[in-house]
N, C-alpha and C positions, 0 to 999 in steps of 0.2 A: 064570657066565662066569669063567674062568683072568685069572690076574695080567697074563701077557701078551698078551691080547684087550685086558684095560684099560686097559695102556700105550700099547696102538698108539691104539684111541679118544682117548685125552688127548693121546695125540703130536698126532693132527686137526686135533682141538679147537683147542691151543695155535695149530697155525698155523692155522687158518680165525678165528679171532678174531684173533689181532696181523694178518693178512690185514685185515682190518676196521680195524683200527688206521695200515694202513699207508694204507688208504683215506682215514679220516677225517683222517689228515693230509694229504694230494694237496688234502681238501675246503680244509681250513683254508690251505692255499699258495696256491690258486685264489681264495681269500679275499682275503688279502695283495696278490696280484695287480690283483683290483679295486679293491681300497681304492687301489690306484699309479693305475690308471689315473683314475679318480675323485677325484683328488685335487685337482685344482682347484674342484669344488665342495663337497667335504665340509670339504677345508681352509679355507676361506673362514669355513662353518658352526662350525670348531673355534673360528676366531682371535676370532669373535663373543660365543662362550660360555667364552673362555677370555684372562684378559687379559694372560697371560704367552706367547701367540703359539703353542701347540699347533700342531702338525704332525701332518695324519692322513697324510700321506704318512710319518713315522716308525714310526706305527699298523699303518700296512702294511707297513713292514718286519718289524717286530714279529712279526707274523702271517706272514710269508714264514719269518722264523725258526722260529717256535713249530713251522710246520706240515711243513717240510723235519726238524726234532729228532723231531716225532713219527714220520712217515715214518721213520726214520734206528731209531726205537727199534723200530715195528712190525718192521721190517726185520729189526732183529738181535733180534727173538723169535723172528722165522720158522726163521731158522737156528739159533738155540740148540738149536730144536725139533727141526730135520730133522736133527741133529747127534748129537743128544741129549746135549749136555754141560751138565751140571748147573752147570758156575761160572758160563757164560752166562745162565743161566734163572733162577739166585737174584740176578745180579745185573741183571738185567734186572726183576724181579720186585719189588726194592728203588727200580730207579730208578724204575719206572712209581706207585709206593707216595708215594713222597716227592712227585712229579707229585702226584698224588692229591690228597695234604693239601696241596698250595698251591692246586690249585683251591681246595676246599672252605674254606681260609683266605679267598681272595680273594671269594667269593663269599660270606662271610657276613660280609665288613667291608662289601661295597656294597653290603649290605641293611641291615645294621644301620645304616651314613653316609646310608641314600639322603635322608631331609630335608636331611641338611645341606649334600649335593652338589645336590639342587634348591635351595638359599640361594645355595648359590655362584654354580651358573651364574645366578641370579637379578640376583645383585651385578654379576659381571661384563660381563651383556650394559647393563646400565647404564651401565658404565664404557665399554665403548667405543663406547657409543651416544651417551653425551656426547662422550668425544674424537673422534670421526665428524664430529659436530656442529660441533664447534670445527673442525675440519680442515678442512672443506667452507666456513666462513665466511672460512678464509683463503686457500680456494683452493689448500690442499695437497692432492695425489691419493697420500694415504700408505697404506698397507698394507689398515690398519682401515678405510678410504673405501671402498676394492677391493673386500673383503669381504665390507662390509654392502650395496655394489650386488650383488655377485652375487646373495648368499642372497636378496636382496628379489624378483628378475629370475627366480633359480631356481624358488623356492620361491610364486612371486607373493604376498608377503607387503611391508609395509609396518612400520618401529619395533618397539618389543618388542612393546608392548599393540595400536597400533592406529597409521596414521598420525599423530594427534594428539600425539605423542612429538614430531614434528620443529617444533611448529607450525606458523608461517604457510613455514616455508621447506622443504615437501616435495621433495626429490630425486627426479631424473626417474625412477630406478631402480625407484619405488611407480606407478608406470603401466604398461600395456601398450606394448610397444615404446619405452615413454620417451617418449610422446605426450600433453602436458602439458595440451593444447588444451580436454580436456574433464575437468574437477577429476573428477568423480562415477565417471570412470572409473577413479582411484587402485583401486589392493589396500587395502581394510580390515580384511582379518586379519595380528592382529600376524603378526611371524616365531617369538615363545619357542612359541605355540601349534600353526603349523605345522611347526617344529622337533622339538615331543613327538609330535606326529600321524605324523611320517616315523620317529623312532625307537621309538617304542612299536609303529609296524604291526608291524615285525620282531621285534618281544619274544618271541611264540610261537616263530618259526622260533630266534631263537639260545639259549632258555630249550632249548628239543628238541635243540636240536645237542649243548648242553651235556649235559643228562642221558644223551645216546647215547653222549657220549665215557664219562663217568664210569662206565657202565656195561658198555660194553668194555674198560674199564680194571682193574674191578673182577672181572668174566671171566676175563680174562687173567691177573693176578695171581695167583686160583685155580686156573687152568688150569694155570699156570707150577709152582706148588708142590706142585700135587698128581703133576705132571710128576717133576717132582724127586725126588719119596718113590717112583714107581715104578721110576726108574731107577738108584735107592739100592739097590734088594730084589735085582739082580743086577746083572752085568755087562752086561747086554742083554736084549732081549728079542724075542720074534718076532712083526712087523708081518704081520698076515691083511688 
């Protein structure tokens, strides 16, 4: 097969993979999205595990962000490609490179921290399960009270370990409907254990999201340079 059959297949290529790239970011926006809308129960869940007041509605900005840049970059591969200008595609091929290694950065510090970020939230849901505790004896409805009714109401869980966390003064929020009348009907599984239950289900799907980005990524950046070296060999070439 001629240099110029191989250029056009890579021209393709290039764009049917940042095509993928443009997708996977629309995924990750649509992400973002949920996470806004959802934000009243999963914020709840943060400020629980987190004693400096975490925002998963920021989380979801975040993700609007990440996922509108990726779009934004599949975007300007696609055209580098159909353009075929090389300063585009190396430097498109750089930025996606740099992306790269911060995943891989980020993703090998929260494996190698994960005990100690399970200590953390261990500490923290502690922390504002005492201040919970204190708030609710003085009949303050503060932030942390909110919270920890939600996730109890959401999640039908009761304290970290088990109701017995609150002792003798269980909050209606560890019952069905808040229906105190019958004790035996309280939630007896904590919330830390319901909490790992709800984020762990999704481990697969966003452990697989993850390997499919770094893998179009990884494509692509291939695709981009090997682009590049074709479009070096002449002025042009001719698309079959």
């Amino acid at each position: 097969m001629g240099v110029q059959n191989c250029g056009a297949i890579l021209k393709y290529l290039m764009i049917f993979f940042n095509l993928l790239f443009f997708i996977l970011g629309i995924v990750v926006l649509g992400f973002g999205i949920y996470a806004y809308v959802k934000k009243d129960d999963y914020n709840s869940a943060l400020v629980i595990i987190d004693a400096s007041n975490s925002s998963w509605e920021s989380f979801g900005a975040i993700c609007v962000c990440v996922g509108v840049f990726i779009a934004l970059l599949g975007g300007s591969g696609c055209l580098g490609a159909w353009k075929e200008n090389r300063g585009c595609l190396v430097f498109f091929s750089v930025l996606v490179g740099l992306v790269f290694i911060l995943e891989c950065t980020a993703g090998g510090l929260a494996y190698n921290y994960r005990g100690e970020l399970n200590d953390k939230i261990n500490n923290n849901m502690n922390v504002t399960l005492r201040t919970s505790i204190e708030d609710r004896a003085l009949h303050n409805d503060t932030n942390i009270v909110r919270s920890w009714n939600t996730v109890q109401k959401t999640f039908k869980c009761c304290g970290i370990e088990s109701y017995l966390d609150y002792g003798t003064n269980v909050p209606t929020s560890c019952f069905p409907g808040g229906d105190v009348s019958v004790p035996t009907a309280r939630f007896n599984t904590g919330c830390k254990a319901k909490l790992f239950d709800v984020f762990s289900s999704h481990w697969k799907e966003w452990a697989g999201g993850v390997v499919g980005i770094a893998v179009v990524q990884l494509l692509a950046i291939v695709f981009s340079l090997l682009l590049v070296r074709e479009i070096g060999k002449g002025d042009s070439y001719t698309v079959v």
